[in-house]
VODREN-149102 format. One record per residue (C-alpha): residue number from 1; residue in three letters; x, y, z. Coordinates in nm, 4 decimals. Each point is the difference from the previous one (the first is absolute). Example, Ala and Ser with C-alpha at 12.3 -4.5 7.8 and 13.67 -1.06 7.14 Angstrom:
2
{atom 1 'Ala' {1.2300 -0.4500 0.7800}};
{atom 2 'Ser' {0.1370 0.3440 -0.0660}};
This chain:
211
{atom 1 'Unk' {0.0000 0.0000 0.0000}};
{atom 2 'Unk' {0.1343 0.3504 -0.1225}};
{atom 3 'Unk' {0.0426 0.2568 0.2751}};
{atom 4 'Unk' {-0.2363 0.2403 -0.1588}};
{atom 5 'Unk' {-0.2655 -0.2808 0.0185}};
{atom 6 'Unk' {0.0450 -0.1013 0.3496}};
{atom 7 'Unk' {-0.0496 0.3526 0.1031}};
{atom 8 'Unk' {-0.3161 0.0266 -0.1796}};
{atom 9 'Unk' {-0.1002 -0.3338 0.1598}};
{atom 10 'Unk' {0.1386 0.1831 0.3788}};
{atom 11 'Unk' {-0.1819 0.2619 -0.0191}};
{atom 12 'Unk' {-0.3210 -0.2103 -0.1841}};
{atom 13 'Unk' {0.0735 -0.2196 0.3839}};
{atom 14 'Unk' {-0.0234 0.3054 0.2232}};
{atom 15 'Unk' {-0.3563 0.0640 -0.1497}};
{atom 16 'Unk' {-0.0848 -0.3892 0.0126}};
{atom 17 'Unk' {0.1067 -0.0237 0.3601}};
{atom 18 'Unk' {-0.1953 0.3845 0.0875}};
{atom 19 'Unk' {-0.3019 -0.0537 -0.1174}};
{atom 20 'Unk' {-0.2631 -0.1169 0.2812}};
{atom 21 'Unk' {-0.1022 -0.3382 0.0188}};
{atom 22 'Unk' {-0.0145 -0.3540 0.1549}};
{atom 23 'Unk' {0.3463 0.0419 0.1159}};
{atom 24 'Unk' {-0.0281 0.3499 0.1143}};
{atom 25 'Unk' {-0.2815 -0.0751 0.2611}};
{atom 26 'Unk' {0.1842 -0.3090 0.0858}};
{atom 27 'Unk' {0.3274 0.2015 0.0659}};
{atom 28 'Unk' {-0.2156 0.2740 0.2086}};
{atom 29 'Unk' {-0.1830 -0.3105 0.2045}};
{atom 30 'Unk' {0.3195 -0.1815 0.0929}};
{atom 31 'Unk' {0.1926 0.3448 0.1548}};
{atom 32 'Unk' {-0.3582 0.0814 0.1499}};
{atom 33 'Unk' {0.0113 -0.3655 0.1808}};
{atom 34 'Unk' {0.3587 -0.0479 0.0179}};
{atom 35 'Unk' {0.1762 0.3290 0.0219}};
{atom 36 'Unk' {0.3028 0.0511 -0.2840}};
{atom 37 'Unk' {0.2657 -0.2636 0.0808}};
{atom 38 'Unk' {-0.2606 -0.3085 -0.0138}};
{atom 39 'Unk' {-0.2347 0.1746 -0.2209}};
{atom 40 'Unk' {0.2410 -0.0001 -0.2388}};
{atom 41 'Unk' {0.0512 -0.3544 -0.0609}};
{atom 42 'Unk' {-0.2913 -0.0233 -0.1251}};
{atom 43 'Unk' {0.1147 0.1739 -0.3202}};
{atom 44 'Unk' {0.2690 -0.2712 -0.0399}};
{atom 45 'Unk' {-0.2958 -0.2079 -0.0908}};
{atom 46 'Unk' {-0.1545 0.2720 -0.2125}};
{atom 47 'Unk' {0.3219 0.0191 -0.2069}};
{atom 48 'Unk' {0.0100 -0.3991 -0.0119}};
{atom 49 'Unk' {-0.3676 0.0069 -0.1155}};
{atom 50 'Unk' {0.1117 0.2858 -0.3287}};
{atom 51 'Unk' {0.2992 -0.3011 -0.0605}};
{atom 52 'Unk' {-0.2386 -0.2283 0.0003}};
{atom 53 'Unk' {-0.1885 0.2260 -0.3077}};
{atom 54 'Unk' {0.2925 0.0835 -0.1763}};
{atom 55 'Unk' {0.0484 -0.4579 0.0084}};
{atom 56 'Unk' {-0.2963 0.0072 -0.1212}};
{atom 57 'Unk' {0.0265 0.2230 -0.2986}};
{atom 58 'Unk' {0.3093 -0.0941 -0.0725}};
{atom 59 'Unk' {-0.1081 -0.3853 -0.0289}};
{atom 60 'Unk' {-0.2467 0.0986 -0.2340}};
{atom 61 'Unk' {-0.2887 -0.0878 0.2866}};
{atom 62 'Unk' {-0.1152 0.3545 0.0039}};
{atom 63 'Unk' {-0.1465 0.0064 -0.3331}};
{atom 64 'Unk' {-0.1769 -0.3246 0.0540}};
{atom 65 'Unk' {-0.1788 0.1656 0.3186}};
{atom 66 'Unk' {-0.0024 0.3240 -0.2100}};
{atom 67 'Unk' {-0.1509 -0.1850 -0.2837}};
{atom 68 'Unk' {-0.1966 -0.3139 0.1610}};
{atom 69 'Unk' {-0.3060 0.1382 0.1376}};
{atom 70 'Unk' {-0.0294 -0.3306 0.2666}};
{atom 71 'Unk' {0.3885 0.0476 0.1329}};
{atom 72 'Unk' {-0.0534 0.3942 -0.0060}};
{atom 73 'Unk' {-0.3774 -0.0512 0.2240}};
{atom 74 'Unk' {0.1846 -0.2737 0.2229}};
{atom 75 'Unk' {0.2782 0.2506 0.0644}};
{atom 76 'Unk' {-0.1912 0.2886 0.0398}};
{atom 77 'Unk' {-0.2637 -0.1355 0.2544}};
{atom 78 'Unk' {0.2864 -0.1640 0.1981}};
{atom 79 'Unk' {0.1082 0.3706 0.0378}};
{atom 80 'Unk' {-0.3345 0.1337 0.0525}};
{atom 81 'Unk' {-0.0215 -0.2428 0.3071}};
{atom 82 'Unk' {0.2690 0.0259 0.1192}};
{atom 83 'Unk' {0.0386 0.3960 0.0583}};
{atom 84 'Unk' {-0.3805 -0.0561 0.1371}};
{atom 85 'Unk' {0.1161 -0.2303 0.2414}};
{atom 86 'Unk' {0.2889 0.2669 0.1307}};
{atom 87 'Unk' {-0.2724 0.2648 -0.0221}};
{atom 88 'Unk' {-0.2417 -0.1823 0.2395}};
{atom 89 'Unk' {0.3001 -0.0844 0.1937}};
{atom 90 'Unk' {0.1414 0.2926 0.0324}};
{atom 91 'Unk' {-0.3978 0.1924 0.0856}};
{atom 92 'Unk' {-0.0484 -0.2967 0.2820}};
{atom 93 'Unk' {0.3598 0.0429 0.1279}};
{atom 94 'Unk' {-0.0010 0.0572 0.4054}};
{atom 95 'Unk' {-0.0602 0.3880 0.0950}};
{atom 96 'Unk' {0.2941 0.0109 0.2138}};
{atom 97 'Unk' {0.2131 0.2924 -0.0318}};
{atom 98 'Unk' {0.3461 -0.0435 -0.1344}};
{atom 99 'Unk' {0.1974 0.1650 0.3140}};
{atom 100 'Unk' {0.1176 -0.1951 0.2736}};
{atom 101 'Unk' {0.1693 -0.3244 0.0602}};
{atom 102 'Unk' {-0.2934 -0.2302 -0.0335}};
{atom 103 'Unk' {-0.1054 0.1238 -0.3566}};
{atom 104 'Unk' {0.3843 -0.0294 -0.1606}};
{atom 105 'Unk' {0.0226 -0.2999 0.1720}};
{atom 106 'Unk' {-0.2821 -0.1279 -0.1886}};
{atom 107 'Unk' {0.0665 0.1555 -0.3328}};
{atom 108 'Unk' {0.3984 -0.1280 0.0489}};
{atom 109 'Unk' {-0.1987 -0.3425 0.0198}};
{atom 110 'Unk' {-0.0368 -0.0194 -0.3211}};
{atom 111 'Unk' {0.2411 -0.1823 -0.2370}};
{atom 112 'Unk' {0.2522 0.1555 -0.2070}};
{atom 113 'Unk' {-0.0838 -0.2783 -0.2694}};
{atom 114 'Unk' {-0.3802 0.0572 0.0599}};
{atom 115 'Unk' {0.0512 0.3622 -0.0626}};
{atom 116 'Unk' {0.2088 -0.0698 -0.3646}};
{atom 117 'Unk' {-0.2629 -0.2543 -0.0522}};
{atom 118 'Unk' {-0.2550 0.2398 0.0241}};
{atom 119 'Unk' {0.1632 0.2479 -0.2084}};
{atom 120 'Unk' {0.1105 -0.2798 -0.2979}};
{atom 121 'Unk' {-0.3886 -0.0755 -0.0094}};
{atom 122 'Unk' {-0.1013 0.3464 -0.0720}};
{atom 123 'Unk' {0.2563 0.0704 -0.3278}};
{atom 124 'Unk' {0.0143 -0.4141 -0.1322}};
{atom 125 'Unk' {-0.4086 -0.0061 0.0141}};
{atom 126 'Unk' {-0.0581 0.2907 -0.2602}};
{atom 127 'Unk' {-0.0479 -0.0258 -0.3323}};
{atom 128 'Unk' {-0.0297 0.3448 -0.0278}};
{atom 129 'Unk' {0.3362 0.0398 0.0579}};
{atom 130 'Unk' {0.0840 -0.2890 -0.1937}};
{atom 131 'Unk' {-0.2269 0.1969 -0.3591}};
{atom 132 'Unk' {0.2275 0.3004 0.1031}};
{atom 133 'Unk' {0.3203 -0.1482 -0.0016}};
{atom 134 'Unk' {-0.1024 -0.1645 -0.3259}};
{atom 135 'Unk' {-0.0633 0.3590 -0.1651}};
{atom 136 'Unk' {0.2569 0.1612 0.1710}};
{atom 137 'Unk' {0.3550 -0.2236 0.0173}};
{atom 138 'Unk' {0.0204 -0.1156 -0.3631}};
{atom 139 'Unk' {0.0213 0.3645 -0.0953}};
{atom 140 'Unk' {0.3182 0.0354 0.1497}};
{atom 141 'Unk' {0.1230 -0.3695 -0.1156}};
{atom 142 'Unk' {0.2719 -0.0320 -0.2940}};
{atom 143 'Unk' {-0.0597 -0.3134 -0.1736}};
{atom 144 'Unk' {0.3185 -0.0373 -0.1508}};
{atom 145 'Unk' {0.1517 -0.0305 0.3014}};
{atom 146 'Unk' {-0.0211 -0.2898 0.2746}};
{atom 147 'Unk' {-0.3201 0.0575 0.1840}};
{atom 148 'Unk' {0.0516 -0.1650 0.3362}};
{atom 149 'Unk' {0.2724 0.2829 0.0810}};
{atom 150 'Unk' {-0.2859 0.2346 -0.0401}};
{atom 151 'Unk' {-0.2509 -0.1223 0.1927}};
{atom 152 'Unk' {0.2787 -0.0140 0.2895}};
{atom 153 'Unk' {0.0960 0.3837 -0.0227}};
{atom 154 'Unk' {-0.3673 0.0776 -0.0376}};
{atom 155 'Unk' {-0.0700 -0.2205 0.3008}};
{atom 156 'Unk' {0.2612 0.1814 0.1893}};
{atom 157 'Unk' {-0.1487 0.3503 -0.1103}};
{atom 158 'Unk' {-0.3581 -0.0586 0.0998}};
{atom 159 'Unk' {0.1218 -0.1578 0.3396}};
{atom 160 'Unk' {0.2071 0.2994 0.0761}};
{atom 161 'Unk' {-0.2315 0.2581 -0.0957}};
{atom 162 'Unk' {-0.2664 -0.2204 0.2260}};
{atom 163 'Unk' {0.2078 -0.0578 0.3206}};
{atom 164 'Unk' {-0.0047 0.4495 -0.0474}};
{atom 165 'Unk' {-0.3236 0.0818 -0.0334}};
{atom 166 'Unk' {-0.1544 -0.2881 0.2703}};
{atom 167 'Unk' {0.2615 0.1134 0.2442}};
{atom 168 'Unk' {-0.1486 0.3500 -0.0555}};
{atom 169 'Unk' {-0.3567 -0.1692 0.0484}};
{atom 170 'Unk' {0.0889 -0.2081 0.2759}};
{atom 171 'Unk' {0.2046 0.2573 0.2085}};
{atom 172 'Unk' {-0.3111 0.2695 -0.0673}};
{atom 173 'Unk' {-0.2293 -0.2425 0.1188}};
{atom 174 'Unk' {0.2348 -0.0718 0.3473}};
{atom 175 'Unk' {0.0065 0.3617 0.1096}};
{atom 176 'Unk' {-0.3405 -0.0135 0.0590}};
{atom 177 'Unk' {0.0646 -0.2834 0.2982}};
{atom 178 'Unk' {0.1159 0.3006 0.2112}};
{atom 179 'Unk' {-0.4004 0.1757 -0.0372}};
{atom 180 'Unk' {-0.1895 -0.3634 0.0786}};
{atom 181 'Unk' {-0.0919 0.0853 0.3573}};
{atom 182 'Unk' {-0.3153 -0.1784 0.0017}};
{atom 183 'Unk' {-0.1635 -0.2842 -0.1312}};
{atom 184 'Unk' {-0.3004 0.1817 -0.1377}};
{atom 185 'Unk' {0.3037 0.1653 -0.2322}};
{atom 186 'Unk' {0.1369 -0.3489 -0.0930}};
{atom 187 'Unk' {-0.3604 -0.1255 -0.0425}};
{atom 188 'Unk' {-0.0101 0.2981 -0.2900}};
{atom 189 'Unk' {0.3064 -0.1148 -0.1435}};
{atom 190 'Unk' {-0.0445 -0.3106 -0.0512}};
{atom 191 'Unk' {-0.3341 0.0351 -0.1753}};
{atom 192 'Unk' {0.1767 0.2974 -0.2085}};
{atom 193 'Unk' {0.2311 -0.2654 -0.0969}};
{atom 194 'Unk' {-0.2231 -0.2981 -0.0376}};
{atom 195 'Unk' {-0.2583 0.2405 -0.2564}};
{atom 196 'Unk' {0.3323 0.0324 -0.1909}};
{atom 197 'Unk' {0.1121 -0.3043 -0.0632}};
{atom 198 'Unk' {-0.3976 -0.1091 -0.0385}};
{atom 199 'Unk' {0.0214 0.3159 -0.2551}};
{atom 200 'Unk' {0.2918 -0.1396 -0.1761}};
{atom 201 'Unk' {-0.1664 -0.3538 -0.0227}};
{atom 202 'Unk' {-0.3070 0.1545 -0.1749}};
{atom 203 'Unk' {0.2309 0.1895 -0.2505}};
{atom 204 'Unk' {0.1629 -0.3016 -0.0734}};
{atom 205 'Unk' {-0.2946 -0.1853 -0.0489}};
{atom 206 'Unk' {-0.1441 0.2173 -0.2680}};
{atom 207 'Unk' {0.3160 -0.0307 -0.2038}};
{atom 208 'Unk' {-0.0535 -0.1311 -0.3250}};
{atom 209 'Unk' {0.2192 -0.2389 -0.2367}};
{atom 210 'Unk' {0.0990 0.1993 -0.3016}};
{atom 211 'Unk' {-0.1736 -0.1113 -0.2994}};
């Protein structure tokens, strides 16, 4: 890949990884819970998840999701129940407040692995993503050239750009630990969070194969 390519593909990344969506909320929702430094794990498994789409459109699976309309509704509801699930999770969660020994004892209970899980789930289960990366990378491909060398810097570029911007959304999300005084203002939270992954779900499900 040419230089001048890859930094039209960079800066493409920074506007990939930006815009709000599924990973955004998830970001916000793990510093909420978690605070920063375990919050942020979480977008370890959001950058394994955008691997696992860049795999997949680099195997050539993509365009059969893209193009099968049975592998793209399979995908695509798995998705759509999924981010439900964290939604009604996250509205139902306890309305303890986050200060205090007993609270980031309990959120500290929670496994690293669980948390990367969690955040894998949100990026791999999206063939949204998938239809974008489908339009997007080949643009910045060279075909005479070996492609498996490309998919590995533009792997690398997306993951950077991501670990950026969900830090941002993650460590904007933690600062508000030091206003939960109350549980009435976690209570809030937590449904402000669950409506937006529940949001997210519904967007998702009303997203259409091409042709």
């Amino acid at each position: 890949m040419d230089l001048s390519v890859w930094i039209a593909f960079f800066a493409a990344s920074w506007a990939i990884s930006i815009s709000p969506g599924a990973g955004a909320v998830a970001a916000m929702s793990a510093g909420l819970t978690h605070g920063f430094r375990r919050g942020y794990v979480m977008t370890l498994g959001l950058v394994l998840g955008i691997w696992t789409q860049v795999l997949v459109v680099g195997l050539g699976l993509g365009a059969l999701i893209a193009t099968s309309a049975l592998a793209f509704a399979v995908v695509k509801w798995a998705g759509v129940a999924y981010l439900m699930w964290l939604g009604l999770r996250q509205w139902r969660a306890p309305a303890t407040a986050l200060v205090g020994e007993d609270a980031q004892a309990a959120a500290a209970a929670v496994p690293w692995h669980q948390l990367v899980l969690r955040g894998w789930m949100v990026n791999a289960v999206n063939p949204k993503g998938t239809v974008f990366l489908l339009a997007v990378v080949p643009q910045f491909l060279d075909l005479a050239r070996p492609l498996p060398g490309q998919y590995l810097v533009i792997a690398a570029t997306l993951a950077f750009t991501d670990l950026v911007v969900m830090g941002c959304y993650t460590a904007l999300a933690s600062r508000l630990l030091r206003l939960l005084r109350s549980a009435r203002q976690m209570q809030a939270l937590n449904r402000v969070f669950g409506a937006l992954f529940m949001f997210v779900a519904m967007l998702l499900a009303t997203f259409k194969r091409a042709g």
